[in-house]
C-alpha positions in Angstrom: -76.2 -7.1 -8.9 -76.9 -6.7 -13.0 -75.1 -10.0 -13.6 -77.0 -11.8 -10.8 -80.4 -10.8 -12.5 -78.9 -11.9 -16.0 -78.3 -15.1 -14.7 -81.7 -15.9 -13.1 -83.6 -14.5 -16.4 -81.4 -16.9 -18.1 -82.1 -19.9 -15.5 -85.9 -18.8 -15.9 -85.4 -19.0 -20.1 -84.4 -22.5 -20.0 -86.6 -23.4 -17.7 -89.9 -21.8 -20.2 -88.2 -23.8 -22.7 -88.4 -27.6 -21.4 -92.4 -26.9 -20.1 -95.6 -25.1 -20.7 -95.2 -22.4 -17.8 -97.5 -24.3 -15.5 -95.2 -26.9 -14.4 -95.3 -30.0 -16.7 -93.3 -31.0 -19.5 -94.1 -30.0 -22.7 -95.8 -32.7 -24.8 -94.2 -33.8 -28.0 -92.4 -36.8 -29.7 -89.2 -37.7 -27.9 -85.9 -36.7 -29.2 -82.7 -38.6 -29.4 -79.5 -36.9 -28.2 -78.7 -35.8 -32.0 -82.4 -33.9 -31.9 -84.0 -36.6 -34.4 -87.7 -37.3 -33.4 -87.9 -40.8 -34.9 -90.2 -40.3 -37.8 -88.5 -40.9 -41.4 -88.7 -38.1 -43.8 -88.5 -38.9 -47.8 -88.2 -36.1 -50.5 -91.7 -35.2 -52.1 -91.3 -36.5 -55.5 -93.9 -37.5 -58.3 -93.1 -40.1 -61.0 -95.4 -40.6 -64.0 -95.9 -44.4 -65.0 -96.2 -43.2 -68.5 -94.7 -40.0 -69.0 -95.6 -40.2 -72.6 -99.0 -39.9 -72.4 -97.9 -36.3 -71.6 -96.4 -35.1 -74.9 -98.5 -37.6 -77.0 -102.2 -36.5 -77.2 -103.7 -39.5 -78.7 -101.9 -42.1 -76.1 -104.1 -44.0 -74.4 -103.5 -46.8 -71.8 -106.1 -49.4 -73.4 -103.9 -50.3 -76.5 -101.2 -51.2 -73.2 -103.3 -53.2 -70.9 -104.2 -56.7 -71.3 -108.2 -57.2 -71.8 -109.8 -59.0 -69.1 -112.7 -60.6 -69.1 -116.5 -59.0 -69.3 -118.4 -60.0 -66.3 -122.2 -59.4 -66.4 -123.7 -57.5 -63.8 -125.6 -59.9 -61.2 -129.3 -59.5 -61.6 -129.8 -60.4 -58.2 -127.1 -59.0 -56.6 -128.6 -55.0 -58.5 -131.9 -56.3 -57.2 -130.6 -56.7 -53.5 -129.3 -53.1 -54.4 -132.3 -51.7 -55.4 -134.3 -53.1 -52.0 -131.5 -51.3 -49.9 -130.3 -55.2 -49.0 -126.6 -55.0 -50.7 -125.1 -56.3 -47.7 -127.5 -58.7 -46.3 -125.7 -62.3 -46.2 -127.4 -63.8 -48.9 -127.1 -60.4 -51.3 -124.0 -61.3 -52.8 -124.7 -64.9 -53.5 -125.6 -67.0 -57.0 -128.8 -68.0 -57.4 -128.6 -71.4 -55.1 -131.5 -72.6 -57.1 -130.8 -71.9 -60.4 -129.8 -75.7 -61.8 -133.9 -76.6 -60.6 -136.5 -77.1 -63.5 -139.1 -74.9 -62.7 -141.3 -78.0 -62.4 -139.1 -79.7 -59.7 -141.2 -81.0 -57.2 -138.1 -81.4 -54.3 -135.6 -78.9 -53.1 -132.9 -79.9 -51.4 -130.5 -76.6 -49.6 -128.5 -78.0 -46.8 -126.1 -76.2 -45.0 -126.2 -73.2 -47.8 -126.0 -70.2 -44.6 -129.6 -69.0 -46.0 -130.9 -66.1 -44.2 -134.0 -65.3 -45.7 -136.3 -68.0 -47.1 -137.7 -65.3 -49.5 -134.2 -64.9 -51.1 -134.7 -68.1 -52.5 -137.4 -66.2 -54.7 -139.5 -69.6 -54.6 -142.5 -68.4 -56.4 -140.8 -69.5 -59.9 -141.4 -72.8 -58.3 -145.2 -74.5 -58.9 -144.9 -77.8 -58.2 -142.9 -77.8 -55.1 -144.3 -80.6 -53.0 -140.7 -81.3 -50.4 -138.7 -78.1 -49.7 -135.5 -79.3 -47.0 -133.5 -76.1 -46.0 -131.8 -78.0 -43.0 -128.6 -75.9 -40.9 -129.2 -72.8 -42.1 -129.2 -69.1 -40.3 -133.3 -69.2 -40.9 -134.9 -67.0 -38.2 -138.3 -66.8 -39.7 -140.7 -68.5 -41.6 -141.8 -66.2 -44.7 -142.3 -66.6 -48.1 -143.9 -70.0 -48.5 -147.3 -69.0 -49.2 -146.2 -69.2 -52.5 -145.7 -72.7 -52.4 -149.4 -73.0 -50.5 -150.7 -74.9 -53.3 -148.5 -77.7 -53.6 -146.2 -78.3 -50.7 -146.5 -81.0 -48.2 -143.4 -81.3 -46.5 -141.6 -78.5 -44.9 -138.0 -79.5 -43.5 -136.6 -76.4 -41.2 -133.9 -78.5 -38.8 -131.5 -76.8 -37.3 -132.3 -73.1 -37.7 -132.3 -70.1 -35.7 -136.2 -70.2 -35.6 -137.7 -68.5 -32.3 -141.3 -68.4 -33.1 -144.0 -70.2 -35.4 -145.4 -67.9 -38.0 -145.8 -67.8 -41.9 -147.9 -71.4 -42.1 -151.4 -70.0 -42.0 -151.5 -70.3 -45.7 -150.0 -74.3 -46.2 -152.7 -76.2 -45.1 -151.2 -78.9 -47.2 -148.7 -79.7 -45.0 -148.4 -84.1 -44.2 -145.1 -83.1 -42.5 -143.5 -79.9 -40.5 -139.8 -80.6 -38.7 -138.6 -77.9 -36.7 -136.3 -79.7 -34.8 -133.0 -78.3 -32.9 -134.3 -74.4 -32.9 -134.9 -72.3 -30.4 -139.0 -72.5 -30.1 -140.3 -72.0 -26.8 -144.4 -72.3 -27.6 -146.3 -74.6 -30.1 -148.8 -72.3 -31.4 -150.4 -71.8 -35.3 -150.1 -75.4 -36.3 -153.4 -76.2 -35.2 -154.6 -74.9 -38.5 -152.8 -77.8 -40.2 -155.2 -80.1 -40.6 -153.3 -82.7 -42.9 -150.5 -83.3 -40.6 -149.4 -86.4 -40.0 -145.5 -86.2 -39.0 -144.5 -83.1 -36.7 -141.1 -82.5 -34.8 -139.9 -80.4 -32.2 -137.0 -82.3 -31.7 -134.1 -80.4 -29.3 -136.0 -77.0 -28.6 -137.4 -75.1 -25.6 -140.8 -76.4 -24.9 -141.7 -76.5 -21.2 -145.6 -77.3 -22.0 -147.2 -79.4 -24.5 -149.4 -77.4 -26.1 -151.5 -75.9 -29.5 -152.1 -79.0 -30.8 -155.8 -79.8 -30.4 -157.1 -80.1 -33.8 -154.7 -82.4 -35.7 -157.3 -85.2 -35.7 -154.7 -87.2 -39.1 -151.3 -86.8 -36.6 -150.0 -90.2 -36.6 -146.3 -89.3 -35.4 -145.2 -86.7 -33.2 -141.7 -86.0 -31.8 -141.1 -83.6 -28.6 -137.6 -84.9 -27.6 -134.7 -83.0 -25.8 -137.2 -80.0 -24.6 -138.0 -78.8 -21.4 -141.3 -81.3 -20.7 -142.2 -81.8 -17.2 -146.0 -83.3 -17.5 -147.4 -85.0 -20.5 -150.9 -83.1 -21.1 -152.9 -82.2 -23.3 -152.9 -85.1 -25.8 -157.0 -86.0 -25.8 -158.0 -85.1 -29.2 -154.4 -87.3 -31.0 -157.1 -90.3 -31.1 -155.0 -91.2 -34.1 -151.5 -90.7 -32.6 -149.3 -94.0 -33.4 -145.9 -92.7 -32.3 -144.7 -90.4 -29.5 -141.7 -89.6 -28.8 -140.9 -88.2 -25.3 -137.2 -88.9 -24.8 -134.8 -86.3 -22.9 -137.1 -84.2 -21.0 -138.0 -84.2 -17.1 -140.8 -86.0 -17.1 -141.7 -87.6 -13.6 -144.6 -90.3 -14.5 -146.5 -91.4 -17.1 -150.1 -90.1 -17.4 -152.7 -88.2 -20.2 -151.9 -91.4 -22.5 -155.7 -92.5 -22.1 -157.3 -91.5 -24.8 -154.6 -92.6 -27.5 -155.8 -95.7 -28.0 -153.9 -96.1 -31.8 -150.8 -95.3 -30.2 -148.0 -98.3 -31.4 -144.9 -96.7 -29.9 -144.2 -94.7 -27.2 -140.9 -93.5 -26.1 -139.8 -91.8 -22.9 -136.0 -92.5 -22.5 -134.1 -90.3 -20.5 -136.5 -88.9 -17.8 -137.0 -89.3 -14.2 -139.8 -92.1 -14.1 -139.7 -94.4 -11.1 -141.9 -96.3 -12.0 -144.1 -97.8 -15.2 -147.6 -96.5 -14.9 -150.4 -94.8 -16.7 -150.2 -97.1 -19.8 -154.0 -98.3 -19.2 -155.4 -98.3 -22.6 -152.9 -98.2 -24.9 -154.2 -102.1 -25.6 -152.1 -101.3 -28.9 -149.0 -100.8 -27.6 -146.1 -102.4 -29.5 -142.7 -100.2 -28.3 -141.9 -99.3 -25.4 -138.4 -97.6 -24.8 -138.5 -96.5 -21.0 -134.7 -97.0 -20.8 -132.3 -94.5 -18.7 -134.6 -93.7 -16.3 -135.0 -94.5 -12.2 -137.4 -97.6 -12.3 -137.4 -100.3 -10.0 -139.6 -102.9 -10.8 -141.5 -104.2 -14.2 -145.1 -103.9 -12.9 -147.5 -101.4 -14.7 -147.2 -103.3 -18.1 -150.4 -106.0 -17.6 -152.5 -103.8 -20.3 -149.9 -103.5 -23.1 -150.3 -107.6 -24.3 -149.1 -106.7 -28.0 -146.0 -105.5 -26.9 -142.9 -106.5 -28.8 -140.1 -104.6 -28.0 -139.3 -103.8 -25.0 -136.1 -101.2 -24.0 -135.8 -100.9 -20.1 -132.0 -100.7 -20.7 -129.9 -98.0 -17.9 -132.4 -98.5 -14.9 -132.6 -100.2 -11.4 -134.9 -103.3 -12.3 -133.7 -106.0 -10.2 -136.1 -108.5 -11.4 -137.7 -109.4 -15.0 -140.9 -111.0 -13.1 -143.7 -108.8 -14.8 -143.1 -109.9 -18.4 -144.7 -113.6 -18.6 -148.0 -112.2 -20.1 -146.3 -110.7 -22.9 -146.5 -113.2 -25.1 -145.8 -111.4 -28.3 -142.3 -109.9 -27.2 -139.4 -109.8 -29.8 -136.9 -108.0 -28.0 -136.0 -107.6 -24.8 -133.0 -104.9 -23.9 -132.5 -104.7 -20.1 -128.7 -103.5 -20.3 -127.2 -102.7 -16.9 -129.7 -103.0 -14.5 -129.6 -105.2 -11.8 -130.8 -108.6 -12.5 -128.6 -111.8 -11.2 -130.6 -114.5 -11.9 -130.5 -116.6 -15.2 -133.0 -119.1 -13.5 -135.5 -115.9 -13.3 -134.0 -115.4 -16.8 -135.3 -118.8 -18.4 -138.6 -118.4 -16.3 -139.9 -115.3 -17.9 -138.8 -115.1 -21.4 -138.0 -118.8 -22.4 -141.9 -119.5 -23.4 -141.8 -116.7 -26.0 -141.9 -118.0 -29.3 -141.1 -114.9 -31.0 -138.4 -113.7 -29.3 -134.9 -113.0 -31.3 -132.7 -110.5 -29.3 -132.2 -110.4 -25.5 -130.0 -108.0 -24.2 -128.5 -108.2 -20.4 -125.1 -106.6 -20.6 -123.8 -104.9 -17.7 -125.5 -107.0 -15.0 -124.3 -108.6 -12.3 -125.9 -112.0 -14.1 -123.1 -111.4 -16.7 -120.6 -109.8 -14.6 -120.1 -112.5 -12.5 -119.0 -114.5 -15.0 -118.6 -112.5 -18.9 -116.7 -115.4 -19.8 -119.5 -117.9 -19.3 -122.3 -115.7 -19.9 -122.8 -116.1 -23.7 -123.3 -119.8 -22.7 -125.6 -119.8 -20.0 -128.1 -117.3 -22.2 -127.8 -120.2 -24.8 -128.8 -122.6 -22.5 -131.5 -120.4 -20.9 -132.9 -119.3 -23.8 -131.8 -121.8 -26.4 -133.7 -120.5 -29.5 -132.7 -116.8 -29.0 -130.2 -114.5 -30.6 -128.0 -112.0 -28.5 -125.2 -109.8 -29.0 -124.3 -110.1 -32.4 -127.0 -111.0 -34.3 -127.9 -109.7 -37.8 -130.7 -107.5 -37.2 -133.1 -107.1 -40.2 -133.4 -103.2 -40.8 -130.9 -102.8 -38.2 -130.2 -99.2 -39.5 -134.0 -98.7 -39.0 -133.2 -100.4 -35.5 -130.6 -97.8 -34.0 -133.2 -94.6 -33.5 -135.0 -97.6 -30.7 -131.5 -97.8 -29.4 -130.1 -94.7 -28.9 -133.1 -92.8 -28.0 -135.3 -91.3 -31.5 -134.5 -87.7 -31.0 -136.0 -86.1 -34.8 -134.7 -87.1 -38.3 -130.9 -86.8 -39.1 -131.0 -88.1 -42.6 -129.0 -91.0 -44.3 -126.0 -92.1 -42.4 -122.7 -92.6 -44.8 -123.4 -96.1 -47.0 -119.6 -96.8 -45.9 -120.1 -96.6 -42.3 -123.4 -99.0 -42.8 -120.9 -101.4 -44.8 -118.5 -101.0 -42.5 -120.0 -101.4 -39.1 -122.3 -104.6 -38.0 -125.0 -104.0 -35.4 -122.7 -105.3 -32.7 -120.4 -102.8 -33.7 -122.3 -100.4 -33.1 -124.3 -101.2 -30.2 -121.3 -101.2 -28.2 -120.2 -98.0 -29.5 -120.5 -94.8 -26.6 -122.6 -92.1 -27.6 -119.2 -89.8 -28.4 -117.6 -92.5 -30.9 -121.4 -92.7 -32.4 -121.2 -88.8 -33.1 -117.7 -88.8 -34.1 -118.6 -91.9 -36.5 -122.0 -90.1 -38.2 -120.8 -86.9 -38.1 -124.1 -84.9 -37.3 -126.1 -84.6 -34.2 -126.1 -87.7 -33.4 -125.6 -86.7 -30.0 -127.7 -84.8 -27.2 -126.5 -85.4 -24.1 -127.1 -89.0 -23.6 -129.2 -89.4 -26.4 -128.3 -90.3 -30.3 -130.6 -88.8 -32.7 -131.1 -91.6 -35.0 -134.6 -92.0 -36.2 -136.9 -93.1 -38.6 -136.2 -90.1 -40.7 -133.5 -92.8 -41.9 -136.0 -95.3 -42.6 -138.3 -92.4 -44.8 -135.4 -92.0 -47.0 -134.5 -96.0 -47.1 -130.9 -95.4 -45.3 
């Protein structure tokens, strides 16, 4: 019986042995069959790199080690320290400014990932009158009153701007672009008296809006938003431009009271019809292409018109355009007109006429061969197609829908590319080809930024 209960305390042993008591198995590294728990063990040790430094009292490693150089500590970068901003994005950088004479009247930081406009420390600057900090991180406006004295144009593209603040004090302000940023609400620029050129080019504006006030506004560029109605215009009396393209617009209407206005562009909306351009008796441009229209009437009180884009829509018929006397160019890309006899009956009377454009419809699908010919027959004096547009770089913001400013397009690319070229290009070779934003949806955003700076 004794050997019994010595072999069940000894069953019992083993068992205490591979778990905790409770049942499971004890926790701990796995073990090969030789016992070894995988981890490598090394034999503490300590080796001096310069073991003589230990008998010799006056050794030291500076008469060993190769000088390096002396680098100044970064004024700005013990500043930033100081104001508890050491690692801030634009803490560590040089000054980005530093080659600019304190008198400089332009500045010029372009894709420089600035945070903070008041990094820039701009009050060394007096005579500021253009400051350009296009595609940056910007998410507010501050530190410009500095500049309150002197600056007129204020260049803020493609930002991470949310909300309009920090202009109360620049009343000097002839130009504001805060195009492709994320503003929902244009408020405080009413204050801005002096404006004449303001863009909210590819933002989120559902409501025009803020703007009463701005009696010298001659341009203004609302583009690629969220526009539904146009509205609240009345006191723009001396409005020349307006630019509505890419928004979801349903008719035209609140136009009335511009009567100054010389161009007016609402590509890309979802206007059936041409209507509410009573008034505008100064009309010149008229871009109304990619839209749903039908038919041409609505246009008997715009007689100076000159250019005339109704490219992309359902117009059947050009009958509507023999009053315009004064037209220049005609663009009614695929649509649906068939007739070259309608053709020679509305447009072949107009003396000043030099560019008709009626690709993509059935009158040259029929026939694309012959088509070049029968527009020379129908329109003998005319230019099409290929012709070599005067300021044809000036030409392509008309074209592709002006959208805000993208600045000068490559000089090679103009050198390289005719106006035919180009015209025929889709809207993804045009961005690959200019390299910018030269594309919103169907949209380009050429414009006459290009023609400011003489691209």
């Amino acid at each position: 019986m004794s050997e019994e209960k010595e072999q069940i305390a000894t069953h019992i042993s083993i068992n205490a042995d591979e778990n905790d008591g409770l049942g499971s198995p004890k926790s701990g590294p796995p073990r090969s069959t030789t016992g070894w728990d995988g981890k490598l063990r090394l034999e503490k040790k300590l080796e001096l790199a310069n073991p003589e430094a230990l008998s010799d009292p006056e050794y030291s490693d500076e008469e060993n080690v190769i000088p390096g150089e002396v680098i100044d500590a970064d004024e700005g970068i013990f500043a930033a320290f100081l104001d508890g901003g050491l690692f801030s994005n634009d803490a560590w950088r040089t000054d980005l400014l530093d080659d600019y004479p304190t008198n400089t009247e332009e500045i010029d930081c372009v894709h420089s990932r600035i945070s903070s406009i008041e990094s820039l420390h701009l009050e060394r600057f007096k005579s500021v009158v253009r400051l350009c900090l296009r595609q940056n991180a910007i998410t507010e406006i501050e530190g410009l009153s500095v500049l309150a004295n002197t600056l007129e144009e204020l260049d803020l593209y493609d930002n991470l701007i949310a909300h309009i603040r920090g202009l109360d004090e620049l009343t000097n302000l002839k130009s504001l672009d805060l195009s492709f940023n994320k503003i929902k609400h244009i408020k405080k620029v009413n204050h801005l008296k002096e404006l004449t050129d303001l863009y909210f080019v590819q933002n989120k504006i559902s409501t025009i809006d803020g703007l009463s006030g701005l009696q010298n506004l001659r341009n203004l560029e609302l583009a690629a938003n969220r526009i539904r109605e146009i509205q609240n215009l009345e006191t723009l009396e001396g409005l020349e431009e307006l630019w509505l393209g890419k928004n979801k617009i349903t008719n035209i209407s609140g136009l009335e009271s511009l009567k100054k206005l010389k161009i007016l562009s609402i590509q890309s909306n979802r206007i059936r019809e041409i209507a509410g351009l009573d008034g505008l008796a100064n009309l010149e441009e008229l871009y109304i292409s990619h839209n749903a229209i039908t038919s041409l009437s609505g246009l008997d009180d715009v007689p100076k018109l000159r250019v005339l884009d109704i490219s992309n829509n359902q117009i059947p018929s050009l009958q509507g355009l023999k009053h315009l006397t004064q037209l220049e160019e005609v663009w009614a890309s695929y649509n649906k007109i068939g007739d070259f006899t309608e053709v020679e009956r509305e447009l072949a009377d107009k003396k000043n006429l030099t560019t008709v454009y009626f690709e993509g419809n059935p009158l040259q699908l029929k026939n694309p061969t012959l088509y070049r010919n029968k527009v020379r027959l129908a329109l003998p004096q005319r230019l099409f197609g290929s012709r070599e547009y005067k300021g044809q770089w000036e030409f392509l913001g008309a074209k592709f829908g002006r959208m805000g400013g993208i600045g000068s397009l490559v000089p090679k690319t103009q050198a390289a590319l005719g106006i035919r070229e180009v015209c025929n290009m889709s809207y993804i070779a045009l961005s690959n080809v200019f390299g910018y934003h030269v594309m919103s949806s169907s949209h380009g955003v050429l414009t006459t930024y290009m023609k400011r700076k003489g691209a």
